[in-house]
C-alpha positions in Angstrom: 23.1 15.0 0.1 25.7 13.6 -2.3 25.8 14.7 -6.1 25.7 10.8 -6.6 21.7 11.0 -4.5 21.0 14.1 -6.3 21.2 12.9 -9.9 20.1 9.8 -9.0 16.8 11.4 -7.6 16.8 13.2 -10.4 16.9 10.4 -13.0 13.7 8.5 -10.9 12.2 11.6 -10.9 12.1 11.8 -14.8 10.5 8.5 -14.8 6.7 8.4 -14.8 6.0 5.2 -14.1 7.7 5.8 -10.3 6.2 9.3 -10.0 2.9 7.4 -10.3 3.8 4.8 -8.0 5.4 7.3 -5.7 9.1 5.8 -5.0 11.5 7.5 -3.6 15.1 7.3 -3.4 16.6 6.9 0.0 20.4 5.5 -1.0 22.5 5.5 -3.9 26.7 5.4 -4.5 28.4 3.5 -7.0 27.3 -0.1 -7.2 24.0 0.2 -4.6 20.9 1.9 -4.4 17.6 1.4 -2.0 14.4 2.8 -3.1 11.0 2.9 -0.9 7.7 2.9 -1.3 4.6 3.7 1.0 2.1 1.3 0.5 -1.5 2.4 -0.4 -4.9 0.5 -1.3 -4.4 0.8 -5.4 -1.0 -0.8 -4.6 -2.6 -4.0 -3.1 -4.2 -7.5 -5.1 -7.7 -9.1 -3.8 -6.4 -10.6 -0.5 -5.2 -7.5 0.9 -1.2 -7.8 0.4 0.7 -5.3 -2.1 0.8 -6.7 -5.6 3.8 -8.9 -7.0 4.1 -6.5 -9.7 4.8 -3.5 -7.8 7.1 -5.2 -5.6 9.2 -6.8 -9.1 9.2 -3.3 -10.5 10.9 -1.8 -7.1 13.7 -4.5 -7.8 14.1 -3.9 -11.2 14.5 -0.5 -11.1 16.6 -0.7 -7.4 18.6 -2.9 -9.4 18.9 -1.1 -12.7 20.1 1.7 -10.3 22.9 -0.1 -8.9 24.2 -1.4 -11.9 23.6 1.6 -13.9 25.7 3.8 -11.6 28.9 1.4 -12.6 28.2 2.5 -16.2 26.8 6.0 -15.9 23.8 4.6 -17.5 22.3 0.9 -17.8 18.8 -1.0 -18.5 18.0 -4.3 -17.4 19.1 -7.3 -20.0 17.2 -10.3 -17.4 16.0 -10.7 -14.1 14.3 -13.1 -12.0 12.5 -12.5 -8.7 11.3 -15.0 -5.6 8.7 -13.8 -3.7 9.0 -15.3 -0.2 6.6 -14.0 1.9 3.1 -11.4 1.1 4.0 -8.0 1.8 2.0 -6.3 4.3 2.6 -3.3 6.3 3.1 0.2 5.6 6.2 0.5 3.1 8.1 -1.2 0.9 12.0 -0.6 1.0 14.5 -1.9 -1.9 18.2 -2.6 -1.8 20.5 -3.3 -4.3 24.2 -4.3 -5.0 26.5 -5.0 -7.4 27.7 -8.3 -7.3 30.0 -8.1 -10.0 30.6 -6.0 -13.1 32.2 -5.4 -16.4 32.6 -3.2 -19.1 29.0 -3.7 -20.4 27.3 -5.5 -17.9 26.8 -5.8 -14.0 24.9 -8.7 -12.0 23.0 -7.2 -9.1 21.3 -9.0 -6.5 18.3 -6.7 -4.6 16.4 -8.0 -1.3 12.9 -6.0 -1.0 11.5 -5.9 2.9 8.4 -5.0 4.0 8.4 -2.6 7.2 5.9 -3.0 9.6 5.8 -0.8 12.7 9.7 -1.1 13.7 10.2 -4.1 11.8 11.8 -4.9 8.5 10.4 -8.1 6.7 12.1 -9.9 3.8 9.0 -10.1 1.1 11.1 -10.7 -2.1 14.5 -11.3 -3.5 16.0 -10.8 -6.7 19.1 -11.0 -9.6 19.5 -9.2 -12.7 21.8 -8.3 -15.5 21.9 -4.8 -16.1 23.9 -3.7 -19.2 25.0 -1.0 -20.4 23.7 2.1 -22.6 25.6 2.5 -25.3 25.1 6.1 -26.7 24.7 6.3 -30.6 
């Protein structure tokens, strides 16, 4: 495992919200990252597919990752997801990359799939700013 993967699983780890949601980080080097999630029944809306919400918070963070690593550390400034197809199946995988990136802030784009048996469906899509942390 790199040092990059470590700390990086290391940072999600810290993170509560993902511990609850159980994400895990699969992927991460300088300027991409690719988180998954299994999908369970509390993950899910009323018609049986996995919530938007989950699915926009595995490409915020996926992205916040990608840009973050350009910076050392980084938050999302603005992002906007389309949802393209309902995700079901049994996990969710995120994938992020830097598009482009500057002293403060990086554009990321992040495609989120949908696996289901062998096979890897495109569910969502995704761009964001990330910017920077400064510390004070």
């Amino acid at each position: 495992m790199s040092d990059v993967l470590k700390i990086g699983r290391e940072i999600l780890d810290s993170q509560p919200f993902s511990k609850l949601l159980g994400a895990e980080l699969i992927y991460f080097e300088v300027g991409s990252a690719e988180i998954s999630l299994l999908i369970r029944d509390e993950l899910k809306q009323q018609h049986g597919f996995v919530h938007g919400g989950v699915i926009s918070y595995l490409a915020d963070n996926c992205m916040t990752f990608a840009g973050g690593s350009i910076f050392g550390d980084g938050v999302t400034a603005e992002y906007k997801i389309n949802y393209v197809r309902p995700a079901i199946g049994d996990k969710l995988i995120a994938r992020s990359t830097v598009l482009s990136s500057g002293r403060r802030q990086a554009v990321c784009e992040c495609k989120v799939f949908v696996v289901r048996g062998e096979k890897e469906v495109l569910v969502a899509v995704a761009q964001g700013t990330i910017s920077k942390v400064e510390k004070t």
